[in-house]
C-alpha positions in Angstrom: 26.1 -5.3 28.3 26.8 -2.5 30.4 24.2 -0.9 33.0 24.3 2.5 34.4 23.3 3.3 38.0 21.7 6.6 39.3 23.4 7.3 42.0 21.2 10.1 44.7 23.2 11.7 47.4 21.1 10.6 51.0 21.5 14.4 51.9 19.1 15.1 48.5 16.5 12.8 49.9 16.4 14.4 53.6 16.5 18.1 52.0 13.8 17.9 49.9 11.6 15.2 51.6 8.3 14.3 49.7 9.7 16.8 46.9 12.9 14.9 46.7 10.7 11.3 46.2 8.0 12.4 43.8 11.3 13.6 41.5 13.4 10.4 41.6 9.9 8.1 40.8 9.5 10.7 37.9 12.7 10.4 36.7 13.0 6.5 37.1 9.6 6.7 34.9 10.6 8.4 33.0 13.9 6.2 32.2 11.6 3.5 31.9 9.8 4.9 29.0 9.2 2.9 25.7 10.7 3.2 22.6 8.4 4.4 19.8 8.4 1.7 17.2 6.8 1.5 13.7 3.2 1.2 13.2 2.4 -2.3 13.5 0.7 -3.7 10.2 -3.2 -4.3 10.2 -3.8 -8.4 10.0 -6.0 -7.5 7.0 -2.9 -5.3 4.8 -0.8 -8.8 6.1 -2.9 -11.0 4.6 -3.0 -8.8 1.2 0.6 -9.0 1.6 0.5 -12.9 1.8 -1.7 -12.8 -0.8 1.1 -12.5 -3.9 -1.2 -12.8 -7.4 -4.3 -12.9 -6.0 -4.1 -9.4 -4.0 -5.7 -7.3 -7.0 -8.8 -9.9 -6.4 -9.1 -9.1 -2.9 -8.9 -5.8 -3.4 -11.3 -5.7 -6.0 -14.0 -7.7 -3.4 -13.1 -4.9 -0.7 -13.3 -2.0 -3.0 -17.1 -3.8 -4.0 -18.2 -3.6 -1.1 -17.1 -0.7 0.2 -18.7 1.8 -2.1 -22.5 1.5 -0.9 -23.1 1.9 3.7 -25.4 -0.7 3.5 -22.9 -3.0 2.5 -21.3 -2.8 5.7 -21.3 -6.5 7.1 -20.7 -7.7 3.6 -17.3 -5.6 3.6 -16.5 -6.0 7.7 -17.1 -9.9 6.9 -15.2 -10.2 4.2 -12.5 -8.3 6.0 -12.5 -11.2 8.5 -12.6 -13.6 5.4 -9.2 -12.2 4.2 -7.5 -12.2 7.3 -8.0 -15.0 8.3 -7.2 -17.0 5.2 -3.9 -17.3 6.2 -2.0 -21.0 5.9 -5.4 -22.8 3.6 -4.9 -23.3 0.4 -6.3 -26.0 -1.9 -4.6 -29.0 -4.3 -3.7 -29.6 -8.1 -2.6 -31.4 -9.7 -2.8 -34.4 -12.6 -3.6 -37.4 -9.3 -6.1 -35.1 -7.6 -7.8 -35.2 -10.7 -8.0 -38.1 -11.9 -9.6 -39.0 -7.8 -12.2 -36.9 -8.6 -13.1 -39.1 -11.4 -14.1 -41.3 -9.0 -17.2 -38.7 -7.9 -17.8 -38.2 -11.5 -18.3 -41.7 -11.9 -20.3 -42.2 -8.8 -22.8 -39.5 -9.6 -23.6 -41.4 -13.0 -23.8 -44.8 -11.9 -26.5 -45.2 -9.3 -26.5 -48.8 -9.6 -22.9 -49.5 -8.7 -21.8 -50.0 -5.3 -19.0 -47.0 -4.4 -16.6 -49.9 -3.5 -16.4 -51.3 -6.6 -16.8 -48.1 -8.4 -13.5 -47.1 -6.2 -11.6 -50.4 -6.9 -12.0 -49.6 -11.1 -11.0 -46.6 -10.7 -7.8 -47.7 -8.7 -7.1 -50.2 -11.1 -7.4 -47.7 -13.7 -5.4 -44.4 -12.2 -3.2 -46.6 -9.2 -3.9 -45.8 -5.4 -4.2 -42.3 -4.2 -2.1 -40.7 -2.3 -2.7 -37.0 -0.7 0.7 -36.3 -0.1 1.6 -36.8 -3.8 -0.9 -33.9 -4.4 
């Protein structure tokens, strides 16, 4: 890494005085200046990004509810819906359904105690495990 130093003769400074100090500050600013850099990318054109398969679906739920103003908050929260969903997703799978036997079961048998109800249907699909999912 090299650096470059700006060298100012003292006899510059005395010369010019104030003149001489309001031009090195605006050339040190002006040294100092930032680099332009590409538009950064809106969290909400990320997320469609992210979205792989599903982007046409999102779309289709921002195009709905952009057509008619008073649709406004529908569109600016589903906006926030979008970019947001980042990192959740959901589980499938052969053993996550045959767990939600279990609720299946549950909701036609009143009469059995969930406990029991759970050990049949462990006995009948083997423990479940949510990192087998």
């Amino acid at each position: 890494m090299s650096y470059h130093y700006l060298y100012i003769p003292a006899s510059f400074l005395r010369r010019k005085g104030r003149v001489g100090i309001f031009t090195l500050l605006l050339l040190l600013v002006s040294a100092c200046s930032v680099r332009q850099t590409a538009p950064a990318v809106s969290p909400l054109e990320e997320a469609l990004a992210q979205a792989g398969s599903n982007r046409a679906e999102l779309e289709k739920v921002l195009r709905r509810y952009s057509l008619r103003p008073e649709d406004s908050l529908k569109y600016r929260a589903a906006c926030f819906l979008i970019e947001n969903m980042s990192g959740y997703g959901g589980y499938e799978g052969s053993q996550l359904d045959d767990y939600l036997i279990y609720y299946k079961l549950l909701a036609e048998t009143r009469g059995i105690e969930p406990a029991v109800l759970a050990d049949s249907v462990t006995r009948m699909y083997g423990e479940f495990r949510p990192d087998s999912l």
